[in-house]
C-alpha positions as CSV (number, residue, x, y, z in Angstrom):
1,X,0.0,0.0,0.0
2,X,1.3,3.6,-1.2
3,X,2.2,5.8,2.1
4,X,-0.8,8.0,2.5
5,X,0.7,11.5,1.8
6,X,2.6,9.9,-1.5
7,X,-1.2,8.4,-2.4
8,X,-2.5,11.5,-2.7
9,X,0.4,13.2,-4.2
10,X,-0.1,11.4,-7.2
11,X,-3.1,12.5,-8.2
12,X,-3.5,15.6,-6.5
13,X,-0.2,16.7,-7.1
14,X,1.7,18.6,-4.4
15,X,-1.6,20.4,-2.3
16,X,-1.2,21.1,-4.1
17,X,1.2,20.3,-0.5
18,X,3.6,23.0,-0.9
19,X,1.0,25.6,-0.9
20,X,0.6,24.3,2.7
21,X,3.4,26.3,3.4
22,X,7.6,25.3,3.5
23,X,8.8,23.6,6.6
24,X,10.8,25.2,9.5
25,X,13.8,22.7,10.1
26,X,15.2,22.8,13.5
27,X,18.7,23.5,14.0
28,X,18.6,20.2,16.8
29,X,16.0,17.8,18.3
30,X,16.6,19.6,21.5
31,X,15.2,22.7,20.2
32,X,11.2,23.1,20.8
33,X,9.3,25.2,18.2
34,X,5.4,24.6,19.4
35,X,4.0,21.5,21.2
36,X,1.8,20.3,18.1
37,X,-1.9,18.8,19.1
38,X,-1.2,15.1,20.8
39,X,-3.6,12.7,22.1
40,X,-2.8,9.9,24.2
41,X,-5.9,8.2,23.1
42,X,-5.0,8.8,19.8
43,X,-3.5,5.4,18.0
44,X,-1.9,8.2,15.6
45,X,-0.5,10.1,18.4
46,X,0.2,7.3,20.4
47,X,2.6,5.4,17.2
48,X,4.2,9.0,16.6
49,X,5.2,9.2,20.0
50,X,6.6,5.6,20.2
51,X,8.9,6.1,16.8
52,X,10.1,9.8,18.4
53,X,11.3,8.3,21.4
54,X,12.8,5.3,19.6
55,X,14.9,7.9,17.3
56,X,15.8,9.7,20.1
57,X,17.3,6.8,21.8
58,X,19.0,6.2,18.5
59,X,19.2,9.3,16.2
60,X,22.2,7.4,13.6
61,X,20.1,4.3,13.0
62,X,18.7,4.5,9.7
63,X,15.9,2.4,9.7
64,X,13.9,4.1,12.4
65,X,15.2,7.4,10.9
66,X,13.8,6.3,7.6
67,X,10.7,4.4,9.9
68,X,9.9,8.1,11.7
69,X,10.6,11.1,8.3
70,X,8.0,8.8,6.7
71,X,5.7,8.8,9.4
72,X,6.7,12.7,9.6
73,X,5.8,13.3,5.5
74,X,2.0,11.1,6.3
75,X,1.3,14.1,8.9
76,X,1.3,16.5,6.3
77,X,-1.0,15.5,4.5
78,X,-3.5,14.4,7.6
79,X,-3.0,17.7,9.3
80,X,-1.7,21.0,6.8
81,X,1.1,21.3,9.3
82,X,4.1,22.1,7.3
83,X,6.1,22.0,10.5
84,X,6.1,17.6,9.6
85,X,8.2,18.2,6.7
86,X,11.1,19.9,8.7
87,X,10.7,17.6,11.4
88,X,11.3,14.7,8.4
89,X,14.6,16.4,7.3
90,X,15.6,16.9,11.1
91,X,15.3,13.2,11.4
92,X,17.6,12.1,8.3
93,X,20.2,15.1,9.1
94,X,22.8,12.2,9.5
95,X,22.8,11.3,6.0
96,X,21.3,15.0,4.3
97,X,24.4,16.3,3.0
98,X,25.7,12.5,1.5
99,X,26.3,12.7,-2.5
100,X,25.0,9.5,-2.6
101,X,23.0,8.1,0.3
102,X,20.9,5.2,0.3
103,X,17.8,5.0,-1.7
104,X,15.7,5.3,0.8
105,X,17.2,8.8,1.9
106,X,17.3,9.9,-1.5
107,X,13.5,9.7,-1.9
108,X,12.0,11.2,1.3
109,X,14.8,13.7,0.7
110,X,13.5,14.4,-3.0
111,X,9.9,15.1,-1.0
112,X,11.3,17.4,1.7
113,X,12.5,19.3,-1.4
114,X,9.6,19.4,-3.5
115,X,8.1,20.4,-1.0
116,X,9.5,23.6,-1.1
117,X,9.2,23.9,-4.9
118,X,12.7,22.9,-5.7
119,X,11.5,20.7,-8.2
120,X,14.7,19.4,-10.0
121,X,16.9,18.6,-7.3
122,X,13.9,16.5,-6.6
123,X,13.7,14.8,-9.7
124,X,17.4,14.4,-9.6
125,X,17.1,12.5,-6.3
126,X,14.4,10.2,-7.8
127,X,15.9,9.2,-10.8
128,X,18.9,8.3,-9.0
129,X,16.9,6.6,-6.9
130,X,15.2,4.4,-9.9
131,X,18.4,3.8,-11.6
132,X,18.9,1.9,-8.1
133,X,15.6,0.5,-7.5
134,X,13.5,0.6,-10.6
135,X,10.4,-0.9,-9.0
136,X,10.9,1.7,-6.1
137,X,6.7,2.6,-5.7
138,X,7.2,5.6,-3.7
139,X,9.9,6.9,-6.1
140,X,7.5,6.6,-8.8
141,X,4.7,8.6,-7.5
142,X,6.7,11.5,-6.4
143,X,8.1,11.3,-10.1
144,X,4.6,11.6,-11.3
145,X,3.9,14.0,-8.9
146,X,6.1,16.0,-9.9
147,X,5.8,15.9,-13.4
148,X,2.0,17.1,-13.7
149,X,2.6,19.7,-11.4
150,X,5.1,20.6,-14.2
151,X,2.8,19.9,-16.9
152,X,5.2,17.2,-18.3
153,X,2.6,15.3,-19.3
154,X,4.2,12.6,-21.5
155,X,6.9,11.8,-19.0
156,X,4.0,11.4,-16.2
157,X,2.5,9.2,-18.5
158,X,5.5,6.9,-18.6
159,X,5.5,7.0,-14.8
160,X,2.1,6.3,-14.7
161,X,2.8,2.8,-16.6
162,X,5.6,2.2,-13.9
163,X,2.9,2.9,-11.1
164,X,0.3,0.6,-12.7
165,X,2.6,-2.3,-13.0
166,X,3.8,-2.2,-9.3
167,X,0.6,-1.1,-7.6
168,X,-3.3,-1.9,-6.9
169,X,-5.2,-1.9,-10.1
170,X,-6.6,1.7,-9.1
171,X,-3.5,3.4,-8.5
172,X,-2.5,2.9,-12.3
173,X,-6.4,3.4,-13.3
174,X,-6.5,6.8,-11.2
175,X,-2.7,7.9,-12.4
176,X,-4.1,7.3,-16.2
177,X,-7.1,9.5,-15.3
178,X,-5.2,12.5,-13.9
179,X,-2.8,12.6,-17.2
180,X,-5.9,11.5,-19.6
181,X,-8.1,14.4,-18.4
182,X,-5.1,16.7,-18.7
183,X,-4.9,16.5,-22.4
184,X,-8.5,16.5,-23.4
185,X,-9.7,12.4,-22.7
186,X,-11.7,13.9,-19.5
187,X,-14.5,11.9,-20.3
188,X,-13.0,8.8,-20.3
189,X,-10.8,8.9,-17.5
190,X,-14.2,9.6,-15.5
191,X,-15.9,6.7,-16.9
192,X,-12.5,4.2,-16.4
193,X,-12.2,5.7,-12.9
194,X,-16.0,5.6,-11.7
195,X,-15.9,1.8,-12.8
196,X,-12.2,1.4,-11.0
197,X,-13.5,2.9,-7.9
198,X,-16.8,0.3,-8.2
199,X,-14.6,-2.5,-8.4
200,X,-12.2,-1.3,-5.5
201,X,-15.5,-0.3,-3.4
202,X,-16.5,-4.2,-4.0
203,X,-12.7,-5.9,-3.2
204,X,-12.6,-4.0,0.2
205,X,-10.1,-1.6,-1.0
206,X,-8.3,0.9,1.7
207,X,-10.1,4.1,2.3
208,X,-6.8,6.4,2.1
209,X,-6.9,5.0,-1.7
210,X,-10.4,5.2,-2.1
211,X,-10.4,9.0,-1.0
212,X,-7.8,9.9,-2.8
213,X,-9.7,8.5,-6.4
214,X,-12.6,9.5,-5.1
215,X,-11.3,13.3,-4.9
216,X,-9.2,12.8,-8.2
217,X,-12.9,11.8,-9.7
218,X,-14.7,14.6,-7.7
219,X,-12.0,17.4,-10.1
220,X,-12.0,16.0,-13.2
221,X,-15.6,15.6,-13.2
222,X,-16.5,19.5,-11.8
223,X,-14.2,20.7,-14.3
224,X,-15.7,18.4,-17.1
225,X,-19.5,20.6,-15.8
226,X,-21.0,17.4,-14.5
227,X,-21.7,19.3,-11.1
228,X,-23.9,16.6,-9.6
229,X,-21.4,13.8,-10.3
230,X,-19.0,16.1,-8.8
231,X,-20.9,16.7,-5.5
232,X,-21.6,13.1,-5.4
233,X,-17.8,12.4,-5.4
234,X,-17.0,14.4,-3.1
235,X,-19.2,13.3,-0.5
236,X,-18.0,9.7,-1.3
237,X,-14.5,10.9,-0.4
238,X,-15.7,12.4,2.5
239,X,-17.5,9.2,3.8
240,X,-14.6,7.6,3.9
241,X,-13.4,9.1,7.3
242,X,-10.1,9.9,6.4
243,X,-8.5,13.4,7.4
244,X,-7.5,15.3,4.6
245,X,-6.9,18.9,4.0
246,X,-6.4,18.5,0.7
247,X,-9.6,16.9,0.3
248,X,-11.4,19.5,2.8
249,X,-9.8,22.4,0.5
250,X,-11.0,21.1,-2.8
251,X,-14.9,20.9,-1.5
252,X,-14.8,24.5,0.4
253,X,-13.5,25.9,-3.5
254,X,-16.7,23.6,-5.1
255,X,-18.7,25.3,-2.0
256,X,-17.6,28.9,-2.3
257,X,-18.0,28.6,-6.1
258,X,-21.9,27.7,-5.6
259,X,-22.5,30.3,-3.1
260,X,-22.4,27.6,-0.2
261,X,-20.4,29.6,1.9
262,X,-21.9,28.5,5.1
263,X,-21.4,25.2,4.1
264,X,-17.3,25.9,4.2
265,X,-17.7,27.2,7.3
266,X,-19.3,24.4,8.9
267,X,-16.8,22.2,7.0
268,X,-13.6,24.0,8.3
269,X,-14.5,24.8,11.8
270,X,-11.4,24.6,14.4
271,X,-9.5,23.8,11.4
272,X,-7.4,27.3,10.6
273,X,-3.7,25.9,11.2
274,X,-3.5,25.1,7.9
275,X,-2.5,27.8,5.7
276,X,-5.0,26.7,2.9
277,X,-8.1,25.9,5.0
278,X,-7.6,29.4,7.0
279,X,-7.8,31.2,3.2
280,X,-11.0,29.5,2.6
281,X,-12.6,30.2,6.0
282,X,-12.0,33.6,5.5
283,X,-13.3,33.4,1.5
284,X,-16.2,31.9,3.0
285,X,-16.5,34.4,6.1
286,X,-16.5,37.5,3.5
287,X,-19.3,35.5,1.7
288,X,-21.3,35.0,4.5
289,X,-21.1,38.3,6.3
290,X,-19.5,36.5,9.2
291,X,-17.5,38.5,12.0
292,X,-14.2,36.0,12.2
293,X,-13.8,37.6,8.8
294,X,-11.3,40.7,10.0
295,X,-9.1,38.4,12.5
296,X,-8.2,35.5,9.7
297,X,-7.8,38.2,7.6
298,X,-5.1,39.4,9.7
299,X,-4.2,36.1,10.9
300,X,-3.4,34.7,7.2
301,X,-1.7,38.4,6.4
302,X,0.6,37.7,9.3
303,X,1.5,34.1,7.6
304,X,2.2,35.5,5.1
305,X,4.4,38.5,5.9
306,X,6.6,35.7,8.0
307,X,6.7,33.1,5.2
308,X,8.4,36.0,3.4
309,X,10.9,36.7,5.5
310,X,12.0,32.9,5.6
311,X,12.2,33.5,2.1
312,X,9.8,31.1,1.7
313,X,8.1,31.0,-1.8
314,X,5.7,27.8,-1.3
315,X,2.6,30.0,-0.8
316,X,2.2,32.4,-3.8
317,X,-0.8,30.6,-5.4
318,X,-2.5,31.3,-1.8
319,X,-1.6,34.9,-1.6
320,X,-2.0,35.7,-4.9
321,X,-5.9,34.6,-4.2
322,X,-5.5,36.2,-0.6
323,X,-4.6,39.6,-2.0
324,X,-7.3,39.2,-5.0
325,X,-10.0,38.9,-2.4
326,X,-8.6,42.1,-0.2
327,X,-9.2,44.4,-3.5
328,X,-7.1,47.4,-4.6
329,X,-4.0,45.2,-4.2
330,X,-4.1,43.8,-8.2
331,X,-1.2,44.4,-9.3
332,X,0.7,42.6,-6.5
333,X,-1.6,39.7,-6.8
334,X,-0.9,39.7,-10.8
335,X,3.3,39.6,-9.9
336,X,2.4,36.8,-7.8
337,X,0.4,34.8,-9.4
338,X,2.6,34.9,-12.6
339,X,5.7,34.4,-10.3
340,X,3.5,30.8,-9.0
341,X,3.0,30.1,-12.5
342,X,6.2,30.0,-13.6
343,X,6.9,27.1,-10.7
344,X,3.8,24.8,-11.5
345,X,1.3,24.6,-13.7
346,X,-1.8,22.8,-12.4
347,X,-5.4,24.0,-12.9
348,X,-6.0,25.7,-9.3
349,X,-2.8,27.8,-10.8
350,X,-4.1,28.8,-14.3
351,X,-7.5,29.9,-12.1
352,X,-5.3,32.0,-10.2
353,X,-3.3,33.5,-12.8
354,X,-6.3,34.1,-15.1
355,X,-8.8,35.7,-12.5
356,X,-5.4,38.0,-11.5
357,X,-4.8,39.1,-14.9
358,X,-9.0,40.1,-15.5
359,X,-8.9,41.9,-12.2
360,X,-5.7,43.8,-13.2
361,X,-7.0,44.5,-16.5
362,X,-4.0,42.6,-18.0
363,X,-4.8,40.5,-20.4
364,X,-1.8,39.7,-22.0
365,X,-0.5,38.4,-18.8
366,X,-2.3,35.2,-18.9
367,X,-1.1,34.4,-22.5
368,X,1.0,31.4,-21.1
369,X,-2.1,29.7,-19.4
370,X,-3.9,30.6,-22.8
371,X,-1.2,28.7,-24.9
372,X,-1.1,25.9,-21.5
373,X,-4.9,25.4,-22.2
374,X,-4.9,25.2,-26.6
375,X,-1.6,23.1,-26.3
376,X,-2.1,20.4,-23.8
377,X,-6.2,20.4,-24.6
378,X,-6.8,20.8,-20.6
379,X,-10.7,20.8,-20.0
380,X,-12.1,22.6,-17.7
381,X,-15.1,24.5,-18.2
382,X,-14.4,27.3,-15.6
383,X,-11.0,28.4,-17.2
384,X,-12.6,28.4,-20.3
385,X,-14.4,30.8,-19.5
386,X,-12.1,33.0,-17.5
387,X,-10.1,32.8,-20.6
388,X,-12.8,33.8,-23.2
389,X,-13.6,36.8,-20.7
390,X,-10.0,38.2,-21.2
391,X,-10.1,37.3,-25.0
392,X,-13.3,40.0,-24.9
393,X,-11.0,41.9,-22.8
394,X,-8.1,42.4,-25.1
């Protein structure tokens, strides 16, 4: 079974996670940052704890180094706390700076590094990694990860072939779909994925996989217009029971684009301390009327302001949209925006860039989504139309 942060990293590509926000690395284990949320009825909680105290006991061994970064990278994903990724890299320190570690190294370092939108140096890692351990699982997904957040579209298709030889039959179905229904086959990756997920549903299948093709599905079929089938997938993902803030993210945008901003609000309660969800509490609090509205304003503002000191560039997508929602700030949002869009290229970042470039009264700033969209035949009925508003516009 794919690691649960990797799972959704395939399909989802990188929430997508380093808009969450780069991680803080401590300088030593010894050095306490924030006493993150821990339950000692949690089983979650409980494991973490047990693999912490094991590495402390042992910080040079490399298995339960390896045993706790991964455990570290799954947080991520289950909580929006970016802080999980520095932890990781804390945790293989020993081995970091090695030319050539061991393969297992090599890829969770190649994810603490995407994470933080150094995409090559990633690659690098993972191919190095392959050329080791060609049926390495988790080095494959990263790579396709990777790859359609770079809108490398033939070369995640390759990787998707790797994935669907050495995984579950609906990891290679639901890697297919996301590349299929990037270059105009949306149709069909919904149909092969809706009967995939029937099959998996039927067999038992885990319900970290099943949310994250359930989500996948949920995308492809609200860009494709079929909003009903959309909703439907959605709530399927969300039956699972799984946390996800990737997941919770996606259905506050499908909310707050329906004018269901109470909905998102009941959805994200007590769940600000990720970067993303806070954005869309307060989206959804200026929709509503509701009074929280001025302190996440100033709450995300102040996120942001230190991100940028750190020099981190992780959440530009996120601001971009942030500043786009304060009015009167265009112009900065339109810098960022482009600025994200020269990093990644996924559909949540041509929205960005497009509704940046109508509010700035820019058109010809969003010329390389335009050419993104005709070249790769991307579907998508909302950017469609954001782009046929700025073609009236020029």
């Amino acid at each position: 079974m794919l690691p649960r942060l990797c799972l959704l990293l395939i399909l989802i590509s990188a929430l997508s996670a380093p808009a969450l926000a780069a991680p803080y690395t401590p300088a030593s284990d010894a050095e306490v940052v924030e006493r993150l949320p821990s339950r000692a009825s949690d089983p979650r909680s409980r494991e973490l704890l047990a693999l912490r105290q094991a590495w402390r006991a042992q910080p040079d061994d490399l298995d339960t180094a390896l045993r706790l970064a991964a455990r570290y990278q799954d947080e991520v994903a289950a909580t929006g706390d970016p802080r999980y990724m520095g932890y990781a890299q804390a945790a293989l320190q020993p081995w970091w700076r090695l030319p050539d570690p061991p393969v297992a190294v090599r890829v969770l370092r190649a994810v603490v590094v995407q994470f933080d939108h150094r995409f090559e140096p990633a690659l690098a890692d993972l191919r190095a990694a392959l050329a080791v351990e060609p049926d390495n699982l988790r080095a494959w997904s990263w790579q396709t990860a990777i790859q359609m957040v770079l809108a490398d579209y033939a070369a995640a298709r390759t990787s998707c072939e790797q994935l669907a030889r050495l995984a579950e039959p609906l990891v290679g179905t639901a890697c297919r779909a996301q590349v299929d229904a990037a270059t105009g086959r949306a149709a069909a990756a919904s149909t092969a994925l809706k009967q995939a997920l029937a099959r998996a549903q039927s067999e038992g299948a885990d319900a970290g996989l099943r949310l994250w093709a359930w989500t996948r599905l949920a995308e492809i079929d609200e860009r494709r217009g079929d909003l009903p089938a959309a909703e439907a997938a959605f709530r399927a993902a969300l039956a699972t029971g799984e946390p996800d803030v990737y997941l919770l993210a996606a259905y506050s945008d499908f909310l707050l684009d329906r004018g269901r901003a109470a909905e998102v609000l009941l959805l994200l309660k007590d769940r600000g301390r990720a970067d993303v969800l806070l954005l869309r509490l307060l989206l959804a609090a200026r929709a509503s009327g509701d009074r929280g509205a001025a302190a996440w304003a100033a709450e995300l503002a102040a996120r942001f302001d230190a991100a940028r000191l750190r020099g981190d560039t992780s959440h530009l997508k996120e601001e971009a949209r942030f500043l786009l929602s304060q009015g009167g700030r265009t112009a900065d949002a339109l810098a960022l925006a482009r600025q994200n869009w020269a990093e990644q290229r996924e559909a949540a970042d041509a929205r960005v860039l497009l509704e940046a470039a109508l509010a700035a009264q820019e058109p010809a700033a969003a010329a390389p989504v335009q050419k993104w969209l005709a070249d790769s035949g991307f579907e998508s009925v909302a950017l469609q139309a954001l782009a046929a508003r700025l073609k009236d516009a020029r």
